[in-house]
Wavefront OBJ file of the C-alpha trace (Angstrom):
o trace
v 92.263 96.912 105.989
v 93.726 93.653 103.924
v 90.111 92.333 103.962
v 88.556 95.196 102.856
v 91.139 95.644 100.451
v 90.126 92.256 98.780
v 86.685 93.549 98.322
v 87.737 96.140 96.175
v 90.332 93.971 94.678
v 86.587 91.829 93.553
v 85.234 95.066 92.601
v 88.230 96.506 90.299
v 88.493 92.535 88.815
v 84.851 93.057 87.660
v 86.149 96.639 86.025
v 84.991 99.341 88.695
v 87.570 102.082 88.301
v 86.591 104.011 91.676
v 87.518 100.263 93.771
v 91.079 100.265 91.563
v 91.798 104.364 92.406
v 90.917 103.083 96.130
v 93.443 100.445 96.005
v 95.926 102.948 94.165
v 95.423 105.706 96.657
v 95.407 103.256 99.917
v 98.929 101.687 98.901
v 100.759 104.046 96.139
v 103.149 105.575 98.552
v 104.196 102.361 100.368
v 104.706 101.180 96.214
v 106.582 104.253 95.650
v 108.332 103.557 99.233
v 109.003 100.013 97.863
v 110.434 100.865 94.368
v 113.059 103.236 95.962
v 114.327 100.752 98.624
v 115.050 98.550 95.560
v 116.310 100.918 93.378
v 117.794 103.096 95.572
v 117.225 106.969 96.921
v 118.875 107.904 93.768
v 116.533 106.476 91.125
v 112.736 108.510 92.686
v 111.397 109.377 88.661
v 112.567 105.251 88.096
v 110.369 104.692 91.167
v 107.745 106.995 89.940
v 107.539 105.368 86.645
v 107.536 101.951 88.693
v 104.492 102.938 90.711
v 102.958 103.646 87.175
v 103.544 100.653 85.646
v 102.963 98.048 88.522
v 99.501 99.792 88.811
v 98.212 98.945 85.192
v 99.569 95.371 85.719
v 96.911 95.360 89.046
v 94.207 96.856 86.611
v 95.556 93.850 83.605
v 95.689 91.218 85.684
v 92.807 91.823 88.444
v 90.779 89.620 86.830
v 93.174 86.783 87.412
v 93.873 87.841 91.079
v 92.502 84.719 93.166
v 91.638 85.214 96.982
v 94.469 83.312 98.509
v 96.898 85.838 99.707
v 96.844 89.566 100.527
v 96.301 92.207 98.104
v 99.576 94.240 99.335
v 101.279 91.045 98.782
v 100.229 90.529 95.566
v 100.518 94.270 94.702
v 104.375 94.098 95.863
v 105.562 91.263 94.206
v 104.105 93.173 91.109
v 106.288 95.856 92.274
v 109.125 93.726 92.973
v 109.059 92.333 89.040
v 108.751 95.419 87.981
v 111.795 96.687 89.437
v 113.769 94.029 88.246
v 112.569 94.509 84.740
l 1 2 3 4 5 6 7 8 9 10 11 12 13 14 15 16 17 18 19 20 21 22 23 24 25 26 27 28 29 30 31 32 33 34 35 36 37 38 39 40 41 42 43 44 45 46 47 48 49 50 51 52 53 54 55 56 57 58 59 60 61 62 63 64 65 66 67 68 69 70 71 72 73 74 75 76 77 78 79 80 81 82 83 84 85
């Protein structure tokens, strides 16, 4: 799936919304998953408003994504920052 995610990684760099709601739907929950392990169970609406966030920094900065890595790696260290913000 990490290969086929960086096609529509491609796609949602060049502005095509339905690639970008694949990528959101395909890894959203392990985000959410992610933002609660470091947050903690307590903080879920922090975690939702996480998930929110990190996604429109994939949709900003797409266009700068370059091919050298994994998209869920890329997508979780936006994730990560975000928490710590």
């Amino acid at each position: 799936m990490s290969e086929d995610l960086s096609s529509y990684m491609l796609k949602t760099a060049r502005g095509d919304k339905d690639a970008f709601r694949l990528i959101a739907n395909t890894l959203g929950y392990k985000m959410h998953a992610t933002a609660i392990k470091i947050l903690g169970s307590s903080h879920f609406e922090d975690a939702n408003d996480v998930v929110q966030i990190s996604l429109i920094k994939v949709w900003q900065s797409a266009p700068r994504w370059k091919k050298k890595g994994s998209v869920e790696g890329y997508i979780y260290k936006i994730v990560f920052s975000t928490c710590m913000d």
